[in-house]
PDB file of N, CA, C, O and CB in Angstrom:
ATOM      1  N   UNK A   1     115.820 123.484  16.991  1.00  0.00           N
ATOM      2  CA  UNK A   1     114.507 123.836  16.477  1.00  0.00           C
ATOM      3  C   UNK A   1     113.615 124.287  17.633  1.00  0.00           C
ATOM      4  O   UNK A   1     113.808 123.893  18.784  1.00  0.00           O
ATOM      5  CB  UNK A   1     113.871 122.640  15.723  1.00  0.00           C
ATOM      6  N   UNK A   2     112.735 125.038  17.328  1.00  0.00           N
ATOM      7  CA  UNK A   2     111.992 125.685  18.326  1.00  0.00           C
ATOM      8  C   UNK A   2     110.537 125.709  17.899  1.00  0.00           C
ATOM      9  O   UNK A   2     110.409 126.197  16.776  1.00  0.00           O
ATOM     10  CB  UNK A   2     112.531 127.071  18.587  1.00  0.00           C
ATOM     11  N   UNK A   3     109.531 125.369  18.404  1.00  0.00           N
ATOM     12  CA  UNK A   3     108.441 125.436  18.027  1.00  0.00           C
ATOM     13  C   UNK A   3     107.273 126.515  19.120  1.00  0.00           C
ATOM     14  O   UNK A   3     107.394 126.705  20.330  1.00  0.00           O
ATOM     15  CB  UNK A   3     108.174 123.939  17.863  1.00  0.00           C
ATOM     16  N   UNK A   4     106.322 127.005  18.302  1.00  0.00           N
ATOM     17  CA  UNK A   4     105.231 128.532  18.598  1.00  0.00           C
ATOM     18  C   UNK A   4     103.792 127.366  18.312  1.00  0.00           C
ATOM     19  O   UNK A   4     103.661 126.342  17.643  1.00  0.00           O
ATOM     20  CB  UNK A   4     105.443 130.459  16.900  1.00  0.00           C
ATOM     21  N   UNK A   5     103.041 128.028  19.053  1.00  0.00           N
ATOM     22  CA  UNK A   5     101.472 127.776  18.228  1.00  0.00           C
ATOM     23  C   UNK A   5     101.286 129.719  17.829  1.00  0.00           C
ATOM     24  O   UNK A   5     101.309 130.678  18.600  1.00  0.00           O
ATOM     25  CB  UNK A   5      99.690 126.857  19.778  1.00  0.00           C
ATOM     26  N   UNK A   6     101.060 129.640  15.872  1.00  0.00           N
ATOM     27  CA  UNK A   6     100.174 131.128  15.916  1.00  0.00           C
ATOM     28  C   UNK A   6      99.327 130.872  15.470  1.00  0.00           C
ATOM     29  O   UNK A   6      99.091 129.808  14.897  1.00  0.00           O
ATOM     30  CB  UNK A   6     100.509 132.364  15.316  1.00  0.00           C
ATOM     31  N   UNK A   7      98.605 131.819  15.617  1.00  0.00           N
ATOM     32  CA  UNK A   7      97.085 132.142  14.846  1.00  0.00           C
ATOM     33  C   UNK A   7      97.262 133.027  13.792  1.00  0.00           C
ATOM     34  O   UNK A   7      97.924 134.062  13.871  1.00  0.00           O
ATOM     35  CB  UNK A   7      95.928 132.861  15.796  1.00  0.00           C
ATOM     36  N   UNK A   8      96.425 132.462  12.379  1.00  0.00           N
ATOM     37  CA  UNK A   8      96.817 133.256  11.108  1.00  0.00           C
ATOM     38  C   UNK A   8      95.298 133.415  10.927  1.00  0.00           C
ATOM     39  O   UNK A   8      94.863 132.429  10.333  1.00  0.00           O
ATOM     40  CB  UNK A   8      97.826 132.454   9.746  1.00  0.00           C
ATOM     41  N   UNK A   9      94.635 134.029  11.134  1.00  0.00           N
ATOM     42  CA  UNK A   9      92.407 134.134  11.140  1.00  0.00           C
ATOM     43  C   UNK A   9      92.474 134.823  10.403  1.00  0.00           C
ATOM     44  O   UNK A   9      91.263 135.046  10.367  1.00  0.00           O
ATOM     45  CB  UNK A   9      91.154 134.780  12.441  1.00  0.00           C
ATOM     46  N   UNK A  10      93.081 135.815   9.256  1.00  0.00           N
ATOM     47  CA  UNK A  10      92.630 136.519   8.394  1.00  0.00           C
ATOM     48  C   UNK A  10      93.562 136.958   7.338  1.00  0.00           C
ATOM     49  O   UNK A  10      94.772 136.918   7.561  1.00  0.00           O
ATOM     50  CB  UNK A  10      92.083 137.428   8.974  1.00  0.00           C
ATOM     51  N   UNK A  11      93.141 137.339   6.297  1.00  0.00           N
ATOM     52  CA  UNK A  11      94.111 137.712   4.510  1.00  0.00           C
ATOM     53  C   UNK A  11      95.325 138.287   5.284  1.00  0.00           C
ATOM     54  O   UNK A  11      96.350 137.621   5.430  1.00  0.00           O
ATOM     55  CB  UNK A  11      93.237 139.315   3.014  1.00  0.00           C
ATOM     56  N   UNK A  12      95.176 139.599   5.800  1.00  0.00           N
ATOM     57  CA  UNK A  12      96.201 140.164   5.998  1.00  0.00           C
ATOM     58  C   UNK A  12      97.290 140.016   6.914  1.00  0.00           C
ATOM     59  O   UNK A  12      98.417 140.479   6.734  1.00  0.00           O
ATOM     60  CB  UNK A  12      95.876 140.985   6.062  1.00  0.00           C
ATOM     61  N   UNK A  13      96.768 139.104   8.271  1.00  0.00           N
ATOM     62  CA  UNK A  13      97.355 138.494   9.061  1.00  0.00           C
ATOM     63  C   UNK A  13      98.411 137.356   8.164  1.00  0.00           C
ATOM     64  O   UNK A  13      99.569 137.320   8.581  1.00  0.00           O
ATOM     65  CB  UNK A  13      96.275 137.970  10.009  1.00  0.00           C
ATOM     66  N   UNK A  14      98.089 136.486   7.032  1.00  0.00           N
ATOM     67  CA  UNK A  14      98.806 136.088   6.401  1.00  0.00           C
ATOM     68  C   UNK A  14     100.181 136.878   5.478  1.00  0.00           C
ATOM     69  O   UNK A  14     101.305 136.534   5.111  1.00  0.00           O
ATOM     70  CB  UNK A  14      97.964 135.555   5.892  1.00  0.00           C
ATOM     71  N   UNK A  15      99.506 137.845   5.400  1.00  0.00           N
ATOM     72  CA  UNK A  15     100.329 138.655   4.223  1.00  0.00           C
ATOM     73  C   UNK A  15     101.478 139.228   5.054  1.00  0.00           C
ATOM     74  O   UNK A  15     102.641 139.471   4.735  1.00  0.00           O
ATOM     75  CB  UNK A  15      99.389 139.992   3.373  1.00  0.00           C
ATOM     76  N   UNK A  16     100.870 139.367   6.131  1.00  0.00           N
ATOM     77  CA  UNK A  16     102.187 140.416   7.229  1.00  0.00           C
ATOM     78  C   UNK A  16     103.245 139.439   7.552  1.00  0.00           C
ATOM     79  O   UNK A  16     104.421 139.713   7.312  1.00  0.00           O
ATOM     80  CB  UNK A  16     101.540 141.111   9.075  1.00  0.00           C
ATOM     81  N   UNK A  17     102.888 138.280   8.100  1.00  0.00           N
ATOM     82  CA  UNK A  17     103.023 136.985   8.843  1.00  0.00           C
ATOM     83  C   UNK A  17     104.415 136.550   7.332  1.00  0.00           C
ATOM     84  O   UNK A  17     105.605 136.747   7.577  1.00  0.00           O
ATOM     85  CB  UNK A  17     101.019 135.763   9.065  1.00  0.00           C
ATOM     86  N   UNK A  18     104.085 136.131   6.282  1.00  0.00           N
ATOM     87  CA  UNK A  18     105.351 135.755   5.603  1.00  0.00           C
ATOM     88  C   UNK A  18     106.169 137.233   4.948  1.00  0.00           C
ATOM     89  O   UNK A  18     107.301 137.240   4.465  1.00  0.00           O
ATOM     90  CB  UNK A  18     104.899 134.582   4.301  1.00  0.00           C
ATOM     91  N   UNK A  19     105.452 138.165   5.059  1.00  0.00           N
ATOM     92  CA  UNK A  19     106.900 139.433   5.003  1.00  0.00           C
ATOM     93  C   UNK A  19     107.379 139.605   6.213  1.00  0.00           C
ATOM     94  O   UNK A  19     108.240 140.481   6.296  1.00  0.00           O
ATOM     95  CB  UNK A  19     106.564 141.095   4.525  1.00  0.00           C
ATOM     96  N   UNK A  20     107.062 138.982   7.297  1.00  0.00           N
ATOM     97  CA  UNK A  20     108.095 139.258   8.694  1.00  0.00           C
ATOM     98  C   UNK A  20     108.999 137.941   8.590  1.00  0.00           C
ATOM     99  O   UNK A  20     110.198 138.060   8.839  1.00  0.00           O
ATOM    100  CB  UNK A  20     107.138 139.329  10.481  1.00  0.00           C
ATOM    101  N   UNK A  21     108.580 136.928   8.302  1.00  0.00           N
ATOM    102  CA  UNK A  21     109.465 135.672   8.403  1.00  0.00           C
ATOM    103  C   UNK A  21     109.941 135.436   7.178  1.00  0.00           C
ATOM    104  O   UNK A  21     110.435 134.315   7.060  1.00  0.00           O
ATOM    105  CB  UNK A  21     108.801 134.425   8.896  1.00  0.00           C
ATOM    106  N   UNK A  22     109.967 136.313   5.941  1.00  0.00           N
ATOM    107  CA  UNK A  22     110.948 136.214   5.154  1.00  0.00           C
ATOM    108  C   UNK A  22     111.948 136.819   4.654  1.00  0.00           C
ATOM    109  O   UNK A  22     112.512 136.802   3.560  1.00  0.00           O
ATOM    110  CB  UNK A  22     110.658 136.005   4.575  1.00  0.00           C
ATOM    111  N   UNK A  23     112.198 137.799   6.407  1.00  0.00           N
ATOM    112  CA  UNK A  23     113.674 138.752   6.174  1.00  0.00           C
ATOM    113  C   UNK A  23     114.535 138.059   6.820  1.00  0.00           C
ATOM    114  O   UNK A  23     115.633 138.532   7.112  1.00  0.00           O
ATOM    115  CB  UNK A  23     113.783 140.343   6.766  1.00  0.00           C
ATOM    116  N   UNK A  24     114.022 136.328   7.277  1.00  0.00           N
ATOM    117  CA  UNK A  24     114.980 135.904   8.003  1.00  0.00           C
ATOM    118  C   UNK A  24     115.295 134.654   6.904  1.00  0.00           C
ATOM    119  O   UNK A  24     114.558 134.271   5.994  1.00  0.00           O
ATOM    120  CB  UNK A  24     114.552 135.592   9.631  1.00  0.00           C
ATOM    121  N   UNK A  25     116.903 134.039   7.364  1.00  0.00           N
ATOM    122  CA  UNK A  25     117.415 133.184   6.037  1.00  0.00           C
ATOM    123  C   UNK A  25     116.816 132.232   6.993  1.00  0.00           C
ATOM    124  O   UNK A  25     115.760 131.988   6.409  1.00  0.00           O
ATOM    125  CB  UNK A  25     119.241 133.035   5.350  1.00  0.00           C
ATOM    126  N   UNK A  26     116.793 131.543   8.060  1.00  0.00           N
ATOM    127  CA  UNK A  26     116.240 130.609   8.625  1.00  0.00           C
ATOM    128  C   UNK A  26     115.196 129.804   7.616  1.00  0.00           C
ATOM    129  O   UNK A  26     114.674 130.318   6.627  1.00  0.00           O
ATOM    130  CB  UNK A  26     115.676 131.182   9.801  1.00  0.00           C
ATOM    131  N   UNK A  27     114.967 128.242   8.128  1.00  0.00           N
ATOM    132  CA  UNK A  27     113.919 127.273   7.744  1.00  0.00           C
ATOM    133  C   UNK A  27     112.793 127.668   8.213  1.00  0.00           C
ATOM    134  O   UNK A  27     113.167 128.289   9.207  1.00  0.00           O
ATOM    135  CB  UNK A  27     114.109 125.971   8.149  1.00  0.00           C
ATOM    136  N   UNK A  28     111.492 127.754   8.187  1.00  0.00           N
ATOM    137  CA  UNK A  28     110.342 127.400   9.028  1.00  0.00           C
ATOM    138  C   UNK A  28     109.043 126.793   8.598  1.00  0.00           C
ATOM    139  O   UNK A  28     108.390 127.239   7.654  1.00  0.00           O
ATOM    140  CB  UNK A  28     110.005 128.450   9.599  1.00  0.00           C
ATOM    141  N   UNK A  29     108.808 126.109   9.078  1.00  0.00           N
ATOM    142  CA  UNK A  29     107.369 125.082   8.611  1.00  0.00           C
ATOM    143  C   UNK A  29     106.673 125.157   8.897  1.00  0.00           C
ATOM    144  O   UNK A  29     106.836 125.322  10.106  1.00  0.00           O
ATOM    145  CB  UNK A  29     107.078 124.029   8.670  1.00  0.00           C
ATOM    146  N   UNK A  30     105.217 125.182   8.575  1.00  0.00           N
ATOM    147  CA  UNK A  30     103.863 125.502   9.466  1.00  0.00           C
ATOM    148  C   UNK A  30     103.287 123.813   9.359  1.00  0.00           C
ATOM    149  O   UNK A  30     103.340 123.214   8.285  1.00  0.00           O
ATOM    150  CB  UNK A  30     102.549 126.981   8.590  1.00  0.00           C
ATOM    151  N   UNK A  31     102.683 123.098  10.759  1.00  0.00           N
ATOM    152  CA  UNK A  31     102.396 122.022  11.221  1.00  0.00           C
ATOM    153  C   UNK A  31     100.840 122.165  11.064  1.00  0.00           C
ATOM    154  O   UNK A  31     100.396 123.050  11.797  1.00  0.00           O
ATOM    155  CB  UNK A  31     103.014 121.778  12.567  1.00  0.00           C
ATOM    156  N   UNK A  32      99.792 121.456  10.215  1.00  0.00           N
ATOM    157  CA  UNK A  32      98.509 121.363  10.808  1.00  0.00           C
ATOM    158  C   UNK A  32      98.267 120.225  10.509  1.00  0.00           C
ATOM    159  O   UNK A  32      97.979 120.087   9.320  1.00  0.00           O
ATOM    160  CB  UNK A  32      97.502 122.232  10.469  1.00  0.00           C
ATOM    161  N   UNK A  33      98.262 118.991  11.336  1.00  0.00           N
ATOM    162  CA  UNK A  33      97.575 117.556  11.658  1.00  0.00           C
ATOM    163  C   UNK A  33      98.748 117.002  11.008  1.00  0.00           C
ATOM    164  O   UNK A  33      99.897 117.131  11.433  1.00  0.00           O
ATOM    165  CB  UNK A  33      95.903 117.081  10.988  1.00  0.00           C
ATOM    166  N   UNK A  34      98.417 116.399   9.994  1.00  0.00           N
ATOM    167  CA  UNK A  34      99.540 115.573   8.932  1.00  0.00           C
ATOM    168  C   UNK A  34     100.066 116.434   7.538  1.00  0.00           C
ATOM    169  O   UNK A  34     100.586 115.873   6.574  1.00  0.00           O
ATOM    170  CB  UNK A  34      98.690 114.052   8.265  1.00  0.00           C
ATOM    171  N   UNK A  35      99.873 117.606   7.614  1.00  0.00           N
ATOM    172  CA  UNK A  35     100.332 118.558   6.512  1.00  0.00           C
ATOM    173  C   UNK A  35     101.612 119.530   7.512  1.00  0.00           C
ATOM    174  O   UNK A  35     101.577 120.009   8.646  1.00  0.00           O
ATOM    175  CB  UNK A  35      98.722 119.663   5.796  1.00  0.00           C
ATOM    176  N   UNK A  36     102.726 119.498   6.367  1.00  0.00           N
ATOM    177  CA  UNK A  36     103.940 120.439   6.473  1.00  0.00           C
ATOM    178  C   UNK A  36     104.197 120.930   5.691  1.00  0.00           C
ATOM    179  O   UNK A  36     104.869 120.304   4.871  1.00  0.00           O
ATOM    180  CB  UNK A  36     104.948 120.139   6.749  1.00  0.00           C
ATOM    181  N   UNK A  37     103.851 122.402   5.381  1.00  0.00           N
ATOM    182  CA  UNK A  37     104.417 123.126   4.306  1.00  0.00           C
ATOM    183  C   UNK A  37     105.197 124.146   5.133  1.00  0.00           C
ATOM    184  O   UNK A  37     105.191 124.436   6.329  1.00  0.00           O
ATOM    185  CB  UNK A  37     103.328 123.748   3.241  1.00  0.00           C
ATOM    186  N   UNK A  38     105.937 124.627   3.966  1.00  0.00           N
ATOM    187  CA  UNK A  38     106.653 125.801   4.257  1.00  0.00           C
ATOM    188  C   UNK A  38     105.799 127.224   4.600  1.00  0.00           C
ATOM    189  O   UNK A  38     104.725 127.696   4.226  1.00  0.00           O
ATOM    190  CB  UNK A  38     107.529 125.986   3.059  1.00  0.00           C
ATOM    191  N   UNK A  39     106.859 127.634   5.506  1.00  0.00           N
ATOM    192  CA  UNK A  39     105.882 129.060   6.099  1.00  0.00           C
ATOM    193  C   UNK A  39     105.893 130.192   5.452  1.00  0.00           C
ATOM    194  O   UNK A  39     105.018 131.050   5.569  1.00  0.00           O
ATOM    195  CB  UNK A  39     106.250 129.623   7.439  1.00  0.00           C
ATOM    196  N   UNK A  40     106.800 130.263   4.787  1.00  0.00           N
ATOM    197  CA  UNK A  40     107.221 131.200   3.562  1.00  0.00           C
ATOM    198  C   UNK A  40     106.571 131.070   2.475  1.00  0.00           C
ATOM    199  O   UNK A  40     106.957 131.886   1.638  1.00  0.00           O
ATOM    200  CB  UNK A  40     108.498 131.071   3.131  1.00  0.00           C
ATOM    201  N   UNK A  41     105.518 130.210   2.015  1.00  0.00           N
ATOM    202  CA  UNK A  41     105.057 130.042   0.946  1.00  0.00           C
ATOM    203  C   UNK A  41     103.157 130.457   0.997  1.00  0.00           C
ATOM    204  O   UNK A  41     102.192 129.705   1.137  1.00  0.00           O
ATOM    205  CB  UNK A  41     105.569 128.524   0.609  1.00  0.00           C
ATOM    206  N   UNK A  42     103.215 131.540   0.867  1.00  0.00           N
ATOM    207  CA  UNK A  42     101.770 132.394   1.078  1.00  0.00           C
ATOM    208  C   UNK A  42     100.308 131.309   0.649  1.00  0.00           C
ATOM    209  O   UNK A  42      99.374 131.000   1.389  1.00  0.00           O
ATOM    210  CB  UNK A  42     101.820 134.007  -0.211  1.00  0.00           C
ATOM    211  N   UNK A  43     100.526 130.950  -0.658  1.00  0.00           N
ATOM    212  CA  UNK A  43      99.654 129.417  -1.119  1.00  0.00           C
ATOM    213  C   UNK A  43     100.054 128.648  -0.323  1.00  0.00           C
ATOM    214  O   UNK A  43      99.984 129.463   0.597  1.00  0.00           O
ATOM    215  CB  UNK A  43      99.862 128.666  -2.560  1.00  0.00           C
ATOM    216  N   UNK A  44     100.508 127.570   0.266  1.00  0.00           N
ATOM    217  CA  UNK A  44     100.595 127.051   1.159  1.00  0.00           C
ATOM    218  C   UNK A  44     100.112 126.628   2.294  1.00  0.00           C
ATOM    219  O   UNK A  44      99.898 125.524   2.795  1.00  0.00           O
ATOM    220  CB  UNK A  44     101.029 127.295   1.219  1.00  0.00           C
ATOM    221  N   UNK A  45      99.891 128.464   2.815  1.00  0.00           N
ATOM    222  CA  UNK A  45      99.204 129.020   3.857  1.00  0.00           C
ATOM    223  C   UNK A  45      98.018 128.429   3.462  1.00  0.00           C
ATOM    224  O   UNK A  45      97.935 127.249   3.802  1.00  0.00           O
ATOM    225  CB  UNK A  45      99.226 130.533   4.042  1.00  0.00           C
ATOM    226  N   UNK A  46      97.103 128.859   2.871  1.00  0.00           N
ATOM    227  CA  UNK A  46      95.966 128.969   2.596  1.00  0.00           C
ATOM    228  C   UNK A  46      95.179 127.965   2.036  1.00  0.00           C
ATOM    229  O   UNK A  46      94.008 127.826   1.685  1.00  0.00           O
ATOM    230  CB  UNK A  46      95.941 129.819   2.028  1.00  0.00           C
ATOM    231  N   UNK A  47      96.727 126.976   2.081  1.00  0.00           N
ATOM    232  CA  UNK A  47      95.794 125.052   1.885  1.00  0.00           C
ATOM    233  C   UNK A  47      95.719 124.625   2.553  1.00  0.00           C
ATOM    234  O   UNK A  47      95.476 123.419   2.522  1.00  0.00           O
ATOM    235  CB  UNK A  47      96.101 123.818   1.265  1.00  0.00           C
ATOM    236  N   UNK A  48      95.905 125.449   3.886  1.00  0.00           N
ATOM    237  CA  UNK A  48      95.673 124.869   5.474  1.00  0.00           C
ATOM    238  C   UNK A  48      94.443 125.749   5.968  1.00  0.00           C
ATOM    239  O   UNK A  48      94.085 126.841   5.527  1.00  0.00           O
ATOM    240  CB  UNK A  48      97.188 125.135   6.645  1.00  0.00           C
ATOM    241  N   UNK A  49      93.874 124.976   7.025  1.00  0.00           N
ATOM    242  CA  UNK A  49      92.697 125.397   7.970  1.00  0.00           C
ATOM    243  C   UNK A  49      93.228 126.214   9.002  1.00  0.00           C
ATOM    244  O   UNK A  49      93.831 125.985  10.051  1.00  0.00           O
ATOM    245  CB  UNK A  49      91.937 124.193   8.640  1.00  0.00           C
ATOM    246  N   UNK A  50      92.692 127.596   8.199  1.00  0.00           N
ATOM    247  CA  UNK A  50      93.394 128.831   9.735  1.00  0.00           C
ATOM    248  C   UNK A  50      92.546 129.180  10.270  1.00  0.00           C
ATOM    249  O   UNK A  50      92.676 130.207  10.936  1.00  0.00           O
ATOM    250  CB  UNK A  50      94.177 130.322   9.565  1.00  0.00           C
ATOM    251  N   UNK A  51      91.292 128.502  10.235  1.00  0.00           N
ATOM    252  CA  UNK A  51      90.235 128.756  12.176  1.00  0.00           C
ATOM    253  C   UNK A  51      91.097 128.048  13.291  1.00  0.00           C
ATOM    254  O   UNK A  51      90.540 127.968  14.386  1.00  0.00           O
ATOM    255  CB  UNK A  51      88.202 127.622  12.367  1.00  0.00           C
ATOM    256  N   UNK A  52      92.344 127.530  13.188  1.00  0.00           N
ATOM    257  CA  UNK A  52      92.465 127.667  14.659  1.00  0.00           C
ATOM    258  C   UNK A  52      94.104 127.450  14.334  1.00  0.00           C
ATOM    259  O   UNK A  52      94.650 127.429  13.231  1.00  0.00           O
ATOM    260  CB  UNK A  52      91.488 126.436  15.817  1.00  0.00           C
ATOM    261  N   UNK A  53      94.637 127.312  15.526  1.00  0.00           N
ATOM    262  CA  UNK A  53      95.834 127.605  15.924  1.00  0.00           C
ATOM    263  C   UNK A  53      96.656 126.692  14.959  1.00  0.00           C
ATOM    264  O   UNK A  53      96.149 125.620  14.630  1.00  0.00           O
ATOM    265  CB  UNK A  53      96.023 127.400  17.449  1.00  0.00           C
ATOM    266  N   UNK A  54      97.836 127.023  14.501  1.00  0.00           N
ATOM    267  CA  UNK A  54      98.834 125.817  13.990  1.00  0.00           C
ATOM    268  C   UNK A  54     100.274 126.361  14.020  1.00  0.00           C
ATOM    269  O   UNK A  54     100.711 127.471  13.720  1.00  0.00           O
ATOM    270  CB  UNK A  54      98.480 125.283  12.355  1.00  0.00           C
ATOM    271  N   UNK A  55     101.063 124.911  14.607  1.00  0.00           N
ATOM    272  CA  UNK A  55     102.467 125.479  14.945  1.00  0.00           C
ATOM    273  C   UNK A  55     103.399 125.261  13.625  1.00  0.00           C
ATOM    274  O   UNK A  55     103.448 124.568  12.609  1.00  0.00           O
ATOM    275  CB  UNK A  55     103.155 124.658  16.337  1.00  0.00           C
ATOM    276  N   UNK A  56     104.151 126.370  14.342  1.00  0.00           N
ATOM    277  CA  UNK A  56     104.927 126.558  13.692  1.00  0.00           C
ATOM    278  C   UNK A  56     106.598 126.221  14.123  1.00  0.00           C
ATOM    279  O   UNK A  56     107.091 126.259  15.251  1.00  0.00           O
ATOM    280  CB  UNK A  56     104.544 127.674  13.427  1.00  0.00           C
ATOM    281  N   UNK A  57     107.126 125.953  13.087  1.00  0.00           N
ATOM    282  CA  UNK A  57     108.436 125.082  13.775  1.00  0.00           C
ATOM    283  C   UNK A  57     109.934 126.057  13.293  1.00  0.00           C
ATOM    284  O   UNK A  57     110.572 125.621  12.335  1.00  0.00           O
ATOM    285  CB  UNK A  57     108.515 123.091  12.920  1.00  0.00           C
ATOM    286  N   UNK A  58     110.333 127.096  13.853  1.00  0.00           N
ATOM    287  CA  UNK A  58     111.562 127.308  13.414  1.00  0.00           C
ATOM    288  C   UNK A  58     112.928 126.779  13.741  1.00  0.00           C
ATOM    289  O   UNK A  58     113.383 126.713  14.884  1.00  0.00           O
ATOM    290  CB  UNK A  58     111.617 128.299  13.535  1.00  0.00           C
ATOM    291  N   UNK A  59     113.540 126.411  12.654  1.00  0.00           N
ATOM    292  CA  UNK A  59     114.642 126.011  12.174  1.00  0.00           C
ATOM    293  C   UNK A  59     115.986 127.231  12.540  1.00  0.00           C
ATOM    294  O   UNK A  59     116.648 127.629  11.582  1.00  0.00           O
ATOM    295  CB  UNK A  59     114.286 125.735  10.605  1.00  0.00           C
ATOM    296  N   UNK A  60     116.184 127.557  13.415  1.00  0.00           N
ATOM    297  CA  UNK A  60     117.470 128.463  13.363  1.00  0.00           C
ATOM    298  C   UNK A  60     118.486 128.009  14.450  1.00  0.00           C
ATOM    299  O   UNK A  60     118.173 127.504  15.528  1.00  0.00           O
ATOM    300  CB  UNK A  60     117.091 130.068  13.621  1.00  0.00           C
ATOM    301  N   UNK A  61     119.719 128.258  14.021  1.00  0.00           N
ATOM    302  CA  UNK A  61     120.598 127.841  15.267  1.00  0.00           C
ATOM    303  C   UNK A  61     120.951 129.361  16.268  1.00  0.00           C
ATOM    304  O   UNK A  61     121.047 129.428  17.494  1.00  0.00           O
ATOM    305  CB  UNK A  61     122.254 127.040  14.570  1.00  0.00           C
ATOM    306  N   UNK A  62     121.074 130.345  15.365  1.00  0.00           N
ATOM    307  CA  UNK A  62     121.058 131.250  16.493  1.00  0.00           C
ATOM    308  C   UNK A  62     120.241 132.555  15.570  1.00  0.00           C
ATOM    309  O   UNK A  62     119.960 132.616  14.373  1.00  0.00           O
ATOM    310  CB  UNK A  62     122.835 131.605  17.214  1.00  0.00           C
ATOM    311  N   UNK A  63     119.985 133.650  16.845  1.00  0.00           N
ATOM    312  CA  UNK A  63     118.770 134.880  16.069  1.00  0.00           C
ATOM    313  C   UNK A  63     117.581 134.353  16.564  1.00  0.00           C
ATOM    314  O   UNK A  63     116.631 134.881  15.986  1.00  0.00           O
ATOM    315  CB  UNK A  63     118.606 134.975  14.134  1.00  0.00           C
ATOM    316  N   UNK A  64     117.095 133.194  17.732  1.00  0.00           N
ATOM    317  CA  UNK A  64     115.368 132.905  17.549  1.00  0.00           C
ATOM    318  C   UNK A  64     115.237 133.704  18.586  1.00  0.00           C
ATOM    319  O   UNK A  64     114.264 133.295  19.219  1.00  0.00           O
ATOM    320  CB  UNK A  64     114.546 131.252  17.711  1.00  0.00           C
ATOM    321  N   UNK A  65     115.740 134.711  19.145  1.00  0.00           N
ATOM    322  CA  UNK A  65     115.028 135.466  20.293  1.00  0.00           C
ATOM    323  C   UNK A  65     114.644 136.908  18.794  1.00  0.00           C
ATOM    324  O   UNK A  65     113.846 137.834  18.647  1.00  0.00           O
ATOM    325  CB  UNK A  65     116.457 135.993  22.185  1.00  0.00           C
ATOM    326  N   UNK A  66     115.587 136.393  18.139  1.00  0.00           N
ATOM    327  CA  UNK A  66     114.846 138.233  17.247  1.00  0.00           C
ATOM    328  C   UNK A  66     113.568 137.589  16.576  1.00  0.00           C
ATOM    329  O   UNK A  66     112.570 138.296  16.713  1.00  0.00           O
ATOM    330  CB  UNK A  66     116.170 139.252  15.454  1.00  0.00           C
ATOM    331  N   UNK A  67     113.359 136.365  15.855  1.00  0.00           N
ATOM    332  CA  UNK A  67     112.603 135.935  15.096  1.00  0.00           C
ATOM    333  C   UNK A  67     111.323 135.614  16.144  1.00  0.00           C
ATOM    334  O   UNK A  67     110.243 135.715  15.561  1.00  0.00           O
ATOM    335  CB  UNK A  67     113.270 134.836  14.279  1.00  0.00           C
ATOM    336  N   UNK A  68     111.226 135.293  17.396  1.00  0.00           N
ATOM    337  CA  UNK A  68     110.793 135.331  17.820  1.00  0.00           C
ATOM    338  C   UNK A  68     110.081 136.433  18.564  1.00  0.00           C
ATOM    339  O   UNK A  68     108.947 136.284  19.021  1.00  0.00           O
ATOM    340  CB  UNK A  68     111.187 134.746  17.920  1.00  0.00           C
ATOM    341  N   UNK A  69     110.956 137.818  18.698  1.00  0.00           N
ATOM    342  CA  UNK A  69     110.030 139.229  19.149  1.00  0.00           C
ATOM    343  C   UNK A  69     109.538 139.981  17.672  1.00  0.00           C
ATOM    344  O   UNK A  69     109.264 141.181  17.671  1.00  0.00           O
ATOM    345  CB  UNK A  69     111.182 140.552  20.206  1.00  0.00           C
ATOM    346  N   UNK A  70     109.463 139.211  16.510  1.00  0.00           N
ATOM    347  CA  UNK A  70     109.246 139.392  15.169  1.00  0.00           C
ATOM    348  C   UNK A  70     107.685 138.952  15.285  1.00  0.00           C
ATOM    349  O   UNK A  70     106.804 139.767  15.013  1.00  0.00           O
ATOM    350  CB  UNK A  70     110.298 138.499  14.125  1.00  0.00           C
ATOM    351  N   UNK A  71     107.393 137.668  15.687  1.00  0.00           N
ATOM    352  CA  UNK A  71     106.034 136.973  15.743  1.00  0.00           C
ATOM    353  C   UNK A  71     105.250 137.322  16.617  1.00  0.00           C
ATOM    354  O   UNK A  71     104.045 137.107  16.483  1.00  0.00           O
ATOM    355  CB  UNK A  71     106.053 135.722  15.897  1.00  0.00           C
ATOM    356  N   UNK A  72     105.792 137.984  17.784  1.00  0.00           N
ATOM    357  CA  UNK A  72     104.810 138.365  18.725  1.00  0.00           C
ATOM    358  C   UNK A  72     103.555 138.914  18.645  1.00  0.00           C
ATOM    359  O   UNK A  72     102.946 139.088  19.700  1.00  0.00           O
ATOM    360  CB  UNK A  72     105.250 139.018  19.339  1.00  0.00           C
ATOM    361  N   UNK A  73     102.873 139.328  17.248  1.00  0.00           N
ATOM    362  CA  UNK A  73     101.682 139.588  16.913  1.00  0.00           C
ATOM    363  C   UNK A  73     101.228 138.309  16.300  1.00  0.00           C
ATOM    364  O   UNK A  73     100.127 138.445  15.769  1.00  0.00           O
ATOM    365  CB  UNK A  73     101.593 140.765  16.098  1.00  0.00           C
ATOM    366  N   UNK A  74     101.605 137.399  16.227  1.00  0.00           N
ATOM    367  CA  UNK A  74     101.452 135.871  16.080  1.00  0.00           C
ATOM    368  C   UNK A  74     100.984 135.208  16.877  1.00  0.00           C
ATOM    369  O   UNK A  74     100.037 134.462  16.629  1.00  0.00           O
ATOM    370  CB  UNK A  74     102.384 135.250  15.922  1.00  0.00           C
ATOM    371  N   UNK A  75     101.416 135.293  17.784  1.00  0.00           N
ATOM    372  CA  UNK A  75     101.671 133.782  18.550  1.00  0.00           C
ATOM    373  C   UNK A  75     100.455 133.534  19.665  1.00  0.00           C
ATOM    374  O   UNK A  75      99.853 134.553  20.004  1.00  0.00           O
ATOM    375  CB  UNK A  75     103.345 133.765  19.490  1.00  0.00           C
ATOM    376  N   UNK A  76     100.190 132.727  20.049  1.00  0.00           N
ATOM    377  CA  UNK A  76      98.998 132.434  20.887  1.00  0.00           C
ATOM    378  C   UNK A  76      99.331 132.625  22.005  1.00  0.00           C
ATOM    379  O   UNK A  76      98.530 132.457  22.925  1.00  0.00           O
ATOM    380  CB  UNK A  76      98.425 131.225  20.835  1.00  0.00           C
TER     381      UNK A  76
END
């Protein structure tokens, strides 16, 4: 498992953010305080507080260097 801090600050930043991470079969979870939802799940998103940073945890055993130059408009 590999974990990112990104920043999701706006609608569309969300909208881009789970059509890039859902061409991958990989797990991934978004972390804010004591809430874990799935990162793939657009509602989800948006029952979390995105004024500031929250990590994100991917689940892959191999492919996190692609999933990872995938987020690079993500990541903090």
């Amino acid at each position: 498992m590999k974990s990112v801090q990104i920043c999701l600050n706006s609608i569309d930043k969300v909208k881009s953010f789970v059509n890039d991470i859902s061409k991958f079969d990989c797990d991934f979870d978004l972390v804010s305080g004591r809430y874990v939802i799935d990162a793939k799940s657009i509602m989800g998103i948006f029952s979390l507080d995105l004024s500031k940073p929250i990590e994100l945890n991917i689940h892959a055993n191999d492919g996190a260097e692609e999933v990872l130059a995938t987020l690079q408009p993500y990541l903090v």
